[in-house]
C-alpha positions in Angstrom: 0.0 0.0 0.0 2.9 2.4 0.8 4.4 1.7 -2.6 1.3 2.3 -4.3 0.6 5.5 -2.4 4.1 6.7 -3.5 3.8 5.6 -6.6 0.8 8.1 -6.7 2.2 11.2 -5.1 5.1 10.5 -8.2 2.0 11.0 -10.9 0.5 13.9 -9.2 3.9 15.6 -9.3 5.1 14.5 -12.5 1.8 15.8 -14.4 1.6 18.9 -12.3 5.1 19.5 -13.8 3.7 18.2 -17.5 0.8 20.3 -17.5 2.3 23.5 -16.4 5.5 23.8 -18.7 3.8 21.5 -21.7 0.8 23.2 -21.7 2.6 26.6 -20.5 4.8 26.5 -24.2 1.7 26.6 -25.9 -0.3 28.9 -24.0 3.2 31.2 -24.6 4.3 30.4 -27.5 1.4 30.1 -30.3 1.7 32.1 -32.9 -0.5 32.3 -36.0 -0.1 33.5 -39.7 -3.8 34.8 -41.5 -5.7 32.3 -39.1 -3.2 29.7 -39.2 -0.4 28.0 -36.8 2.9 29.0 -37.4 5.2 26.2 -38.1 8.1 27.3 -35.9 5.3 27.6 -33.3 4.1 24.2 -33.3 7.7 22.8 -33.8 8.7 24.8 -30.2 5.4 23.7 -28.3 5.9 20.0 -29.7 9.5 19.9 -28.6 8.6 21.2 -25.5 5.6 18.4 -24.6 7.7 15.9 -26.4 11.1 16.9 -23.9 8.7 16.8 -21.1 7.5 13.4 -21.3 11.5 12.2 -21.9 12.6 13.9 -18.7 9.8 13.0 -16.3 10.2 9.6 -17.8 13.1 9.0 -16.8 12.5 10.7 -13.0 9.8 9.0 -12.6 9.9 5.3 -14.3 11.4 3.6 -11.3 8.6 4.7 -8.9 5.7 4.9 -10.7 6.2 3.6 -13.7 6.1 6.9 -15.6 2.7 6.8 -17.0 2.1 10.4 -16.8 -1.2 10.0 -19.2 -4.4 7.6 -18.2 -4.0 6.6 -21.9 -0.7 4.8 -21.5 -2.1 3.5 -17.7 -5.1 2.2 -20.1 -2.8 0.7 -22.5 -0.6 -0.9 -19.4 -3.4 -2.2 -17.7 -5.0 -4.1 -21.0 -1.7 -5.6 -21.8 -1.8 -7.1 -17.9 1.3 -5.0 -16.5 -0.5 -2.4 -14.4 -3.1 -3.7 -11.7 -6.7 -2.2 -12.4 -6.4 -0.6 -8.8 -3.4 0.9 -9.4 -4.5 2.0 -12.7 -7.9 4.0 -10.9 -5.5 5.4 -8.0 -2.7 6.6 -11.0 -5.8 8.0 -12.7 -7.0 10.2 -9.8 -3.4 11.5 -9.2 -3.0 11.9 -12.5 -6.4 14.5 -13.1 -5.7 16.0 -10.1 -1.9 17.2 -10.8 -3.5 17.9 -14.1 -5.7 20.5 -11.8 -2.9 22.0 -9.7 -0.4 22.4 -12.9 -3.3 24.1 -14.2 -3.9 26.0 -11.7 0.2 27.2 -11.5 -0.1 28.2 -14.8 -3.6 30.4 -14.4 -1.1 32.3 -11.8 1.7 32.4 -14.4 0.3 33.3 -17.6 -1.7 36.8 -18.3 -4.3 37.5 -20.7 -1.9 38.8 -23.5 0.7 36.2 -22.8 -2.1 33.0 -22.9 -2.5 32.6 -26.9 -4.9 29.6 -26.9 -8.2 30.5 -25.4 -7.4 28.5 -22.4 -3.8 27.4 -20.7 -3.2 25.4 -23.8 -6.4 23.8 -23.7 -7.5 21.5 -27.1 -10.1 22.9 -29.2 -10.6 22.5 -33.1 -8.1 24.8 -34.5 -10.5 26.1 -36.9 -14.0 26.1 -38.6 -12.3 23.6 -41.4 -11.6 20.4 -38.9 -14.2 18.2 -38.3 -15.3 16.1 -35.1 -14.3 12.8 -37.5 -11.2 15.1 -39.0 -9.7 15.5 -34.6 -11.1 11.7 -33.6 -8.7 10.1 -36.4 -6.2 12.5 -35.3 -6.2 11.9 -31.8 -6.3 7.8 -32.1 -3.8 7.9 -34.8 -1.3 9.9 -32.3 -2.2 7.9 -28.7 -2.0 4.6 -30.6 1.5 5.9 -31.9 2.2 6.5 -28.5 1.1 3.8 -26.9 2.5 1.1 -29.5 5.7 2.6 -28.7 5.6 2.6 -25.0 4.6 -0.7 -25.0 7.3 -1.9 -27.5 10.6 0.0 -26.0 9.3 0.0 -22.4 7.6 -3.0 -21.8 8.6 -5.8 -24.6 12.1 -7.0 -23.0 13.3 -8.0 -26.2 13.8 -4.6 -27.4 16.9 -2.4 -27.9 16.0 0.2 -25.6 16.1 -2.7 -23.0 17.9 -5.1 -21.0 15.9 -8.2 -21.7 13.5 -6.2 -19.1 10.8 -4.3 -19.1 10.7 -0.8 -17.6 8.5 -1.1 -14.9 8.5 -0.1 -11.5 12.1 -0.5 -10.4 13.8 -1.6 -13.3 16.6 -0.6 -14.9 14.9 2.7 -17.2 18.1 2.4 -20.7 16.7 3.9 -23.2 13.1 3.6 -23.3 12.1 7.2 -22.4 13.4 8.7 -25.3 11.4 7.1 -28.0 8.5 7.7 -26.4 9.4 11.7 -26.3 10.3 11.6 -30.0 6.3 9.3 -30.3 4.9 12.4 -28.6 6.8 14.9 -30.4 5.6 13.5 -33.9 1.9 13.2 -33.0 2.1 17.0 -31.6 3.5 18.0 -34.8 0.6 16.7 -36.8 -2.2 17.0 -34.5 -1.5 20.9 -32.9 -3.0 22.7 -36.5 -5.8 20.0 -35.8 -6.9 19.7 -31.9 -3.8 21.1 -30.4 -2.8 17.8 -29.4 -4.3 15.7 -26.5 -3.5 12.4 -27.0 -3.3 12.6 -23.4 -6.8 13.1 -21.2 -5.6 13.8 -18.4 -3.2 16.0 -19.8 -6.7 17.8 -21.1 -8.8 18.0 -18.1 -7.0 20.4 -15.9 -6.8 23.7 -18.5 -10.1 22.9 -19.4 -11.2 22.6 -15.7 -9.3 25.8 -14.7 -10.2 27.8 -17.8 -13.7 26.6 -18.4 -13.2 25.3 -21.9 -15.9 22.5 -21.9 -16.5 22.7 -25.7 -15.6 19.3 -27.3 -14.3 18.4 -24.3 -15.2 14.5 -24.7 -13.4 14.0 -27.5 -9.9 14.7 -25.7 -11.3 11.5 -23.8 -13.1 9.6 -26.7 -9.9 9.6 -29.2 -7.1 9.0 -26.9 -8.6 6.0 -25.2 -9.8 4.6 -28.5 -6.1 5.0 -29.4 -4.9 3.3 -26.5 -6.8 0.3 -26.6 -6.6 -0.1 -30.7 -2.6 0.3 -29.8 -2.7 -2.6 -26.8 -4.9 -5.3 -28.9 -2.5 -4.8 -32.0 0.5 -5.0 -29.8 -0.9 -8.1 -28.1 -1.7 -9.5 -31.2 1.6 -9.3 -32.4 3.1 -10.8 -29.1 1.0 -14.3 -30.1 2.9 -14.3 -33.0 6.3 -14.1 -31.3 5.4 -16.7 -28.9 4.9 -19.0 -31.6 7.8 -18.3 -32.9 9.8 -18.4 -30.4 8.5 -21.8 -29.5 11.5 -25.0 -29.7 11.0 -27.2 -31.2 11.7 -30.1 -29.4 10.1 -29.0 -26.2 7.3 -27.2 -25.9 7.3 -26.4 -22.2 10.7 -25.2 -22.2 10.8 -21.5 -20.5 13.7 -20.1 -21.5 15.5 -17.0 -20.4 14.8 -14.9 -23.7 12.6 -11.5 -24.2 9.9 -14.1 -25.5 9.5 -15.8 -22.5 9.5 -12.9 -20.4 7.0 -11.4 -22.5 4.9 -14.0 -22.0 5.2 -13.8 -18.0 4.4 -10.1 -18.0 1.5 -10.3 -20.1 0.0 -12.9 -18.0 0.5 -11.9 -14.7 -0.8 -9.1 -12.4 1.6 -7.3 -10.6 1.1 -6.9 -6.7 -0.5 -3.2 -6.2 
């Protein structure tokens, strides 16, 4: 219980820190040409959200786990390596550091400095984008996400690895910096279209401190969608390995290799 309460307090404070200098570059920084985003504008804001999620990644991946997003803890707890209690408790850390980074950044940013309508809140970018047009955007960039999360962080067999996957404790490598360069590319396509969520709880707390309820459900609808499309692909995928990897002469052998470990993470619950 003490582990999972830290664990907790590590979500809170890493999203409190997401939300107020991720969504603080864009409430700054966006800039607009005749109505539309300026592409050195959503370059800097992406950056930003993308250099965020590297960094708290790695300060946080050893306690937590590093989720940082209720997409990825949605994605975790489908593929079996986040316990659905641990996944609610993350959750409610998770909207309420969205809050209090939220709130920071009200305090911070003035009317002529906040460019967005809301502390970076999402919104269609203009009268052109459609509800379908920021839906396929926003499940196009979480499932980008979260297929990469779950490859370099959790798959042991990868190169950002050790044979082991990144959770709670483990040895981090490389892992967090894919994922930053995952969420930098979706932000780069989906800022001109819905600001770029991919991220719910990410959403909630500009929205919450600002007021900006309009469309709010799709920030919820497309990133989940996203995250769940990304876990069944990724577990289908995982079947094929374990055939695979399968010898030949002995089919209850359990070897040592990323296959094998795979196979034990993906099937067991880990203690909350």
């Amino acid at each position: 219980m003490l582990e999972l309460a830290r664990g907790a307090l590590v979500e809170f404070l890493a999203m409190t820190l997401f939300v107020y200098f991720g969504c603080g570059s864009a409430a700054s920084n966006a800039h607009f040409n005749s109505g539309e985003w300026d592409a050195s504008s959503v370059t800097i804001i992406a950056f930003q959200f993308g250099l965020g999620i590297t960094v708290l990644a790695y300060a946080t991946a050893h306690t937590s786990g590093g989720h940082i997003n209720c997409a990825v803890t949605l994605a975790l707890t489908i593929v079996g390596t986040c316990h659905p209690v641990r996944a609610i408790t993350y959750v409610i850390a998770q909207l309420l550091g969205s809050i209090a980074g939220a709130a920071l950044l009200s305090i911070a940013t003035t009317s002529s400095t906040d460019r967005t309508g809301g502390l970076g809140s999402n919104g269609l970018q203009s009268t052109d984008v459609t509800i379908v047009n920021a839906l396929v955007a926003e499940i196009m960039g979480t499932a980008l996400l979260c297929f990469v999360v779950l490859e370099s962080a959790v798959n042991g067999g990868a190169v950002t690895t050790e044979g082991e996957s990144m959770i709670r404790g483990n040895k981090q490598n490389l892992a967090p910096i894919p994922i930053g360069l995952a969420v930098f590319m979706a932000h780069v396509l989906c800022i001109p279209i819905t600001g770029c969520s991919i991220n719910p709880t990410r959403s909630f707390g500009p929205a919450f401190i600002s007021g900006t309820w309009t469309d709010h459900w799709i920030w919820w609808a497309g990133p989940l969608s996203g995250a769940a499309l990304a876990s069944l692909v990724w577990l289908l995928l995982k079947q094929f390995d374990d055939v695979k990897g399968k010898p030949e002469d002995s089919r209850s052998s359990t070897s040592s290799s990323g296959t094998a470990h795979m196979r034990t993470v993906i099937t067991s619950s880990p203690v909350v």
